[in-house]
C-alpha positions as CSV (number, residue, x, y, z in Angstrom):
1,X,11.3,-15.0,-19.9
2,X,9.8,-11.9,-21.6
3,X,7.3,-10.0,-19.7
4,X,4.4,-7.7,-21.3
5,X,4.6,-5.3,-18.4
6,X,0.8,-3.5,-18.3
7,X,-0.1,-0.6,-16.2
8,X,-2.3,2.5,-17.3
9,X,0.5,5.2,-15.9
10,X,4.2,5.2,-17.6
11,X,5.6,3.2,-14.7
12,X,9.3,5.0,-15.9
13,X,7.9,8.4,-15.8
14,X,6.7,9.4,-12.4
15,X,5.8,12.7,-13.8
16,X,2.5,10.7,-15.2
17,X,2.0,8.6,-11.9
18,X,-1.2,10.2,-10.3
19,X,-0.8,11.8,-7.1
20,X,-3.3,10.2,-5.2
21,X,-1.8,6.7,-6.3
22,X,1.7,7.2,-5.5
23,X,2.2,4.1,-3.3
24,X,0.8,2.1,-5.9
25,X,3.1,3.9,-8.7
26,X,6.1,3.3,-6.8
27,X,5.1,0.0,-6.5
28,X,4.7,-0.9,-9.6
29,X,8.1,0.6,-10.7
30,X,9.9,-1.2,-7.5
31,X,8.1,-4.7,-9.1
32,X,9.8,-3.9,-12.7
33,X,12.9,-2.6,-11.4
34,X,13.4,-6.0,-9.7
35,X,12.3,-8.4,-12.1
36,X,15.2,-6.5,-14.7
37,X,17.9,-7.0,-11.9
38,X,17.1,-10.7,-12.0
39,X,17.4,-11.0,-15.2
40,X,13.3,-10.8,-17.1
41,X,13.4,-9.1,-20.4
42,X,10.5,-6.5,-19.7
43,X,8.4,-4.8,-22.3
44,X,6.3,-2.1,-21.1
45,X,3.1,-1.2,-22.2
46,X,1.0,1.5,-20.6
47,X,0.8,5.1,-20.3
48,X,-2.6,4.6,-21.6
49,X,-4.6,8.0,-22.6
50,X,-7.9,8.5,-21.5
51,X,-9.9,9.5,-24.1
52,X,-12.8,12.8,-23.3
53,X,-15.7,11.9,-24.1
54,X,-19.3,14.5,-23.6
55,X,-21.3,11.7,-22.6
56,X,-19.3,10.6,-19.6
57,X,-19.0,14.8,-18.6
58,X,-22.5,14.7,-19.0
59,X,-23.1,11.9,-16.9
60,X,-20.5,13.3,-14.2
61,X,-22.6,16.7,-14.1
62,X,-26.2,14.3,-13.4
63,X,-24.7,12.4,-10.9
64,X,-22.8,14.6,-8.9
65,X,-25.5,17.6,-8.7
66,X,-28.6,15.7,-8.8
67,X,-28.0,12.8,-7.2
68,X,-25.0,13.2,-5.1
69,X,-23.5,10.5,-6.4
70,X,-20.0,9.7,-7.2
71,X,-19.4,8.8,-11.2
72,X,-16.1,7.6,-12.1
73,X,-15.7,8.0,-15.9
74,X,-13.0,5.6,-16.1
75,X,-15.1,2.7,-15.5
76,X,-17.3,3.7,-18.0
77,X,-17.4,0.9,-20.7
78,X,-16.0,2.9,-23.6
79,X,-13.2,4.3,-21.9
80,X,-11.5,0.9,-20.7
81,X,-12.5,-0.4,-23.9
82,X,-10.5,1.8,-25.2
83,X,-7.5,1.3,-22.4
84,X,-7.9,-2.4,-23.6
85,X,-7.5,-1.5,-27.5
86,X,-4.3,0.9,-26.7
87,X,-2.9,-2.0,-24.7
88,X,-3.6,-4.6,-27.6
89,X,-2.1,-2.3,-30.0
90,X,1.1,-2.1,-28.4
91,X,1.1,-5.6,-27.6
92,X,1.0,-6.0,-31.6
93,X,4.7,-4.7,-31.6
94,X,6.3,-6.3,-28.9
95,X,7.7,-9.9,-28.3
96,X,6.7,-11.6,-24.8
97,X,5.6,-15.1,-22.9
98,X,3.8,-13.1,-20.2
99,X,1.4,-10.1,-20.2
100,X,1.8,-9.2,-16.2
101,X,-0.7,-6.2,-15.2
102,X,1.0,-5.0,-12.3
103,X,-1.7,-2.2,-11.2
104,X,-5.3,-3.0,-11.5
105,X,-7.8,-5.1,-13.6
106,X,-9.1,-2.1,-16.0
107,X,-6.3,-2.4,-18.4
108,X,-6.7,-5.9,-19.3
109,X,-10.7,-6.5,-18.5
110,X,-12.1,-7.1,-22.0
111,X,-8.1,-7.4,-23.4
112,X,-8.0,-11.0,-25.9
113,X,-4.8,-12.4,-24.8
114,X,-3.0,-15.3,-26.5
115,X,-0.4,-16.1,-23.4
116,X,-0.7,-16.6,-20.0
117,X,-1.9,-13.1,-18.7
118,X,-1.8,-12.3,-14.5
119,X,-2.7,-9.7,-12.5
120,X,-0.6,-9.0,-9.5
121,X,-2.2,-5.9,-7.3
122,X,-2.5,-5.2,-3.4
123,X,-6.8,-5.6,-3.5
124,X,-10.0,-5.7,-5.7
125,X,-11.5,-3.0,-6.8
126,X,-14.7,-3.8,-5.2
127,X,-13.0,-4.7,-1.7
128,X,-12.9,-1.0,-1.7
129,X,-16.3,0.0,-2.4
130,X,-18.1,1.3,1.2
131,X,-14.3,0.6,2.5
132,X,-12.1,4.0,1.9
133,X,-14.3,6.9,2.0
134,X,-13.8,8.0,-2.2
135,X,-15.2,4.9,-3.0
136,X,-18.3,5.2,-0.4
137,X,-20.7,7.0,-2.0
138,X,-20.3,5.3,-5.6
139,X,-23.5,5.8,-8.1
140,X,-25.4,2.6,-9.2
141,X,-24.0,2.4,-12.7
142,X,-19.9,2.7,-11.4
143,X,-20.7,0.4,-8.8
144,X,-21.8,-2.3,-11.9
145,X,-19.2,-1.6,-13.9
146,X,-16.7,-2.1,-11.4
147,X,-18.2,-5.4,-10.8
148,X,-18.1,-6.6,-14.5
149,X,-14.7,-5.3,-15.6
150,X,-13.2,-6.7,-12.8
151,X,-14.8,-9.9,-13.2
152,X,-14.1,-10.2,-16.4
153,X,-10.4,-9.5,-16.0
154,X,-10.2,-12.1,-13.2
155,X,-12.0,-14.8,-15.8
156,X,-9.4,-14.1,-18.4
157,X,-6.3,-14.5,-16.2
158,X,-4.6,-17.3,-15.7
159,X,-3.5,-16.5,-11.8
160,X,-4.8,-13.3,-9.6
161,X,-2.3,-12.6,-7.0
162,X,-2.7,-10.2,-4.2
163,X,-0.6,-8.7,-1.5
164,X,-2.7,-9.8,1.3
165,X,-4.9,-12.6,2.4
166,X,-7.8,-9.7,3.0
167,X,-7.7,-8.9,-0.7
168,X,-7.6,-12.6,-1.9
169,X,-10.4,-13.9,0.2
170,X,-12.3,-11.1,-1.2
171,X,-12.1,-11.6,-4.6
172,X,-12.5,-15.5,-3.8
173,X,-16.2,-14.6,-2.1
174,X,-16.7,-11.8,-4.3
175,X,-17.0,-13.2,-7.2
176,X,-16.9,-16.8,-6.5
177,X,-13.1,-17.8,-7.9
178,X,-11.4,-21.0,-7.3
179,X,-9.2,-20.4,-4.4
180,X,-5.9,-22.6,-6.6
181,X,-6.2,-19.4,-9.1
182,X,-5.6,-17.4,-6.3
183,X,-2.3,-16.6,-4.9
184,X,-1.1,-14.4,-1.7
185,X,2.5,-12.7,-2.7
186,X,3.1,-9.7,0.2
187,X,4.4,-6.4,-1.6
188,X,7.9,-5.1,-0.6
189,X,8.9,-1.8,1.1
190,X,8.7,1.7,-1.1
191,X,11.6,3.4,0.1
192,X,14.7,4.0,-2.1
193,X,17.3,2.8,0.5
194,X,17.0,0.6,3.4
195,X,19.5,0.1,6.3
196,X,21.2,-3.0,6.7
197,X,21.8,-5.4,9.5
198,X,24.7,-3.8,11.0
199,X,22.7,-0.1,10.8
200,X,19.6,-2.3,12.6
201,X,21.7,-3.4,15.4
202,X,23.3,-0.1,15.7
203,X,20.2,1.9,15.8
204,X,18.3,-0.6,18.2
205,X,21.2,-0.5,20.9
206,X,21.0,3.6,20.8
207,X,17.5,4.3,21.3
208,X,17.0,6.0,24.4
209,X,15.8,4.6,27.0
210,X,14.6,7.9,29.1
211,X,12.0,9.6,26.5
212,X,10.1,7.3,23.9
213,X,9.9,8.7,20.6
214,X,6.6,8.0,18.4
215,X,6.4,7.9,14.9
216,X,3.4,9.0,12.1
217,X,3.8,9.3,8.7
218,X,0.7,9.9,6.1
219,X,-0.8,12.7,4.8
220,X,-4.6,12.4,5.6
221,X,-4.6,12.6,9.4
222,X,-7.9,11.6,10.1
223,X,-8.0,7.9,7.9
224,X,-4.7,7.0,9.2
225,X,-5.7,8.1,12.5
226,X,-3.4,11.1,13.7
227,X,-5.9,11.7,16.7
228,X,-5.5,8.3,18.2
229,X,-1.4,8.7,17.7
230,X,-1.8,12.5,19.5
231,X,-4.1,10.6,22.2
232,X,-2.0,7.8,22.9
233,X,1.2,10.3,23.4
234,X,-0.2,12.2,25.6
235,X,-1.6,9.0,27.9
236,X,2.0,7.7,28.1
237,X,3.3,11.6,28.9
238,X,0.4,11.5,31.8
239,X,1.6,8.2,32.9
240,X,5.3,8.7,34.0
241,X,6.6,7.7,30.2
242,X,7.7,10.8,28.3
243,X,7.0,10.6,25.0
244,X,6.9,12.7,21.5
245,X,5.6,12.0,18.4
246,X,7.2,12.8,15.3
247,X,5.3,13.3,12.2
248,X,6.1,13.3,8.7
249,X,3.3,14.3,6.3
250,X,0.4,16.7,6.2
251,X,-1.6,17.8,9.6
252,X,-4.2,20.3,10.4
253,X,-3.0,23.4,11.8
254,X,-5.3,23.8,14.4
255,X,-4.1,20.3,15.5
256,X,-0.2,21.7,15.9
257,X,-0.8,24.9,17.2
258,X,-2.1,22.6,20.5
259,X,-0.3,20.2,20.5
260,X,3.4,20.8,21.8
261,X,4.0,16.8,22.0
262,X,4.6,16.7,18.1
263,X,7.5,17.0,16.5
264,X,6.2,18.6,13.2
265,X,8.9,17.4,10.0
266,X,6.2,18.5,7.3
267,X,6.0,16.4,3.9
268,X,9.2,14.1,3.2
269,X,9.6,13.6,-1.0
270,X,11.2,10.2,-1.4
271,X,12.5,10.8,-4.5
272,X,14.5,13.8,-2.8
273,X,18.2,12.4,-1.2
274,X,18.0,15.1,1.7
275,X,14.4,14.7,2.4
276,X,14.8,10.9,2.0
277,X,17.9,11.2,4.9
278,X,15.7,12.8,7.1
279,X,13.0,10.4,6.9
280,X,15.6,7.4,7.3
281,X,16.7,9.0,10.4
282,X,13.2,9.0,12.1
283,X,12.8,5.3,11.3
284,X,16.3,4.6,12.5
285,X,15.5,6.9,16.2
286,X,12.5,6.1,17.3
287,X,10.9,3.7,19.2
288,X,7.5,2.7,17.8
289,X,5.5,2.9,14.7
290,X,2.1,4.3,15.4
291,X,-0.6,4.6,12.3
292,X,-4.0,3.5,13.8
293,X,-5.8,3.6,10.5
294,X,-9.3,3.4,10.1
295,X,-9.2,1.8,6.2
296,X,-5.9,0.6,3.9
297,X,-5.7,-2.2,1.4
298,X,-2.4,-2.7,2.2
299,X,0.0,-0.3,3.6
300,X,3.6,-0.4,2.1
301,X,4.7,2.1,5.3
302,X,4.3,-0.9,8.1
303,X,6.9,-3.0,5.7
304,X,9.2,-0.2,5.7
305,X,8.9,0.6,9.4
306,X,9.8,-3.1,10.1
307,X,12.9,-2.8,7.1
308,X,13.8,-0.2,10.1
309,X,13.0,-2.8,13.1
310,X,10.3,-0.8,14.5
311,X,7.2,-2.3,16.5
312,X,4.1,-1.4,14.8
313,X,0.8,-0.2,16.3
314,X,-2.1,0.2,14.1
315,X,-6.1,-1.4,13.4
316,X,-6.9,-4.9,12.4
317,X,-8.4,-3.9,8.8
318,X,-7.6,-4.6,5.2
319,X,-4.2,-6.4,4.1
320,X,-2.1,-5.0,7.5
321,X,-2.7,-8.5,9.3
322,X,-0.5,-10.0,6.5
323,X,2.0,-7.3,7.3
324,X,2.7,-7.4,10.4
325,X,2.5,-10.5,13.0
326,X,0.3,-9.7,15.6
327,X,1.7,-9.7,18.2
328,X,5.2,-10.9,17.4
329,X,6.4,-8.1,15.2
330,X,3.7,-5.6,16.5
331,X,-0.2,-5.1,17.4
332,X,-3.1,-4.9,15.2
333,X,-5.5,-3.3,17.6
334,X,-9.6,-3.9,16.9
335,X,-11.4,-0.3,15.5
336,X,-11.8,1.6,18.6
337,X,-10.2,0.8,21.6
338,X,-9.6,2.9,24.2
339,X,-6.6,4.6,24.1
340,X,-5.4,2.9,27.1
341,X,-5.1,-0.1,25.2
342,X,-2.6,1.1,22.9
343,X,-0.6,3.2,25.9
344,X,-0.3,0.5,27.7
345,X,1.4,-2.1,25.0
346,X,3.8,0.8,24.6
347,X,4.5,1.5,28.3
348,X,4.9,-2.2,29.4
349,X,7.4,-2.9,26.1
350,X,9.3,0.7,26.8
351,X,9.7,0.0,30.2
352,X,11.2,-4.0,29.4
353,X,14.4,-3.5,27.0
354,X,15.2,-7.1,26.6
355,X,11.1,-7.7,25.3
356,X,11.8,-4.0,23.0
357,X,14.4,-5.8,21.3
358,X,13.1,-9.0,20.6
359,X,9.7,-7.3,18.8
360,X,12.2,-4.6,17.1
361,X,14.6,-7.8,16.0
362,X,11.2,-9.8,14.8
363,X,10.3,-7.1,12.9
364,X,13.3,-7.1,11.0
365,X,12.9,-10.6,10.1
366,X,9.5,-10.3,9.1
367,X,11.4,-7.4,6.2
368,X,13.9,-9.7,5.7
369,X,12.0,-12.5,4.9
370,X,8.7,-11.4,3.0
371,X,8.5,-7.5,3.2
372,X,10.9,-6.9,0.7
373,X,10.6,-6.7,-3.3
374,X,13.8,-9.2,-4.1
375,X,11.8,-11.8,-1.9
376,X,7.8,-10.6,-3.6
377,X,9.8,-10.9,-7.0
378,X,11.5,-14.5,-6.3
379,X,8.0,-15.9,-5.6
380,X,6.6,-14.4,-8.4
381,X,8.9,-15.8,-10.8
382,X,8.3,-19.7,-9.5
383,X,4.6,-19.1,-9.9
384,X,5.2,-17.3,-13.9
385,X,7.9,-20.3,-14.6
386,X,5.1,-22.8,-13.6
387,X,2.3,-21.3,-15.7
């Protein structure tokens, strides 16, 4: 089968993948990279320009100094009608059964396709209107647009698929689709490398048992909830458990220069062997995931801490409830509870090795058996061989 493989970034050039869409990037190249390994003849089309344009400066200048609005110019009609006419121009010059978009619905919304086209992407753009805090304060006219395009990308495919149930059942209420073109196909882990079983064994039998280590990894402290991970660490030091948290990302200064419970790593670069070493060996020694986030569509880290059979702590929001099985694999705790709550699911599973393993071994079978992107890719290819 011959895929026409859509995105608007050059998904084999990270230099062109945006920064604040790297989780997405990688997964879009993880999803290609797969579906070549199992044989799909793949055809890329993107790295889409985006063309200037003095109305849509004019229109940011208006709506961010007058009204206080955020205007996102690449809603704006003429620039993804002009995505769609780059993407139907290299679609001219390329054999293929299947046009997948892989990222988002804007590359394909008013796109004329003559095979089976689907979109496969962790949520709908509108799920995260009012959700994350960029898309909170939206103007009138981007909040439209966002509406139409997406809905009419979701009329011209032939399946929507999503990484969570959250996203799907929002698109399905959103804009009234028929649940059977709607399908639920988890996305894998985004690490280059993960352990196998032997490594998972080994690493579960050697975690101490006299200091319990906490891990963090993100870089905006305050969404993925770097408070409530400092809080809870210092509840279990204060109740007879000691604990440190280790965090790999970005953190305020102020918040290190008090806290002597983290164990500051700094930003860990994938893409970097070393780095990437150091971030396997955090996964691999410590004890518990801990990323209380306050908003996330999907969350490829929770996969990859369970590809390292760790017990997850974080909020019951977005796609995470399809990630991790509360409470087998982990606990998805509601929005503000007290910090007790989360101390105390870490002190009574600590303190009870034989329960510690059987969460850290679930979690592991969850990776195994869903959380991975040879398992994502296998189910996508039944539902492209039955369209």
């Amino acid at each position: 089968m011959k895929l026409a493989y859509t995105t608007l970034y050059d998904v084999r050039d990270r230099r062109t993948w945006p920064p604040t869409q790297l989780g997405l990037c990688q997964a879009g190249f993880s999803i290609a990279q797969t579906l070549e390994q199992l044989g799909f003849n793949i055809e890329y089309v993107g790295n889409l320009t985006k063309p200037r344009s003095l109305v849509t400066k004019l229109k940011w200048e208006f709506y961010n100094k007058i009204k206080q609005r955020d205007y996102y110019r690449w809603a704006e009609p003429a620039i993804v009608r002009n995505y769609n006419r780059q993407v139907q121009r290299q679609l001219t010059d390329i054999d293929y059964d299947v046009i997948l978009a892989a990222e988002n619905c804007l590359p394909i919304a008013t796109l004329k396709a003559k095979t089976p086209l689907v979109l496969w992407t962790d949520a709908p753009l509108s799920a995260l209107m009012d959700y994350y805090p960029y898309m909170s304060n939206l103007c009138r006219e981007t909040r439209q647009n966002i509406y139409k395009f997406e809905k009419q990308a979701i009329d011209r495919c032939s399946k929507v698929i999503y990484a969570s149930n959250w996203a799907a059942n929002q698109a399905i209420s959103t804009y009234n689709i028929s649940s059977s073109k709607v399908e639920v196909i988890p996305w894998g882990a985004n690490l280059p490398e993960m352990p196998n079983e032997a490594e998972i064994e080994a690493a579960i039998a050697q975690r101490s048992r006299d200091i319990c280590q906490l891990l963090w990894v993100g870089v905006d402290w305050t969404r993925k909830g770097g408070d409530i991970a400092l809080a809870v660490t210092e509840w279990l030091n204060q109740n007879g458990v000691p604990t440190q948290l280790a965090v790999a990302g970005i953190v305020p200064d102020s918040i290190l220069e008090q806290s002597p419970q983290i164990r500051y790593l700094g930003y860990l670069d994938k893409s970097n062997p070393e780095q990437y070493q150091q971030l396997k060996d955090l996964f691999l020694n410590s004890h518990f995931f801990i990323l209380p986030v306050q908003a996330e569509s999907y969350g490829h880290v929770f996969c990859e801490a369970q590809g390292f059979a760790l017990p997850c702590l974080t909020h019951q929001t977005g796609g995470i409830a399809s990630i991790i099985k509360h409470p087998k694999t982990g606990w998805c705790l509601p929005k503000n509870s007290p910090i007790e709550r989360y101390g105390k699911l870490i002190l009574e599973t600590f303190k009870n090795p034989g329960h510690y393993q059987a969460i850290a071994e679930a979690a592991y079978q969850n990776y195994q058996a869903s959380l991975n992107w040879q398992a994502a890719c296998h189910s996508l290819i039944k539902l492209l061989e039955n369209l």
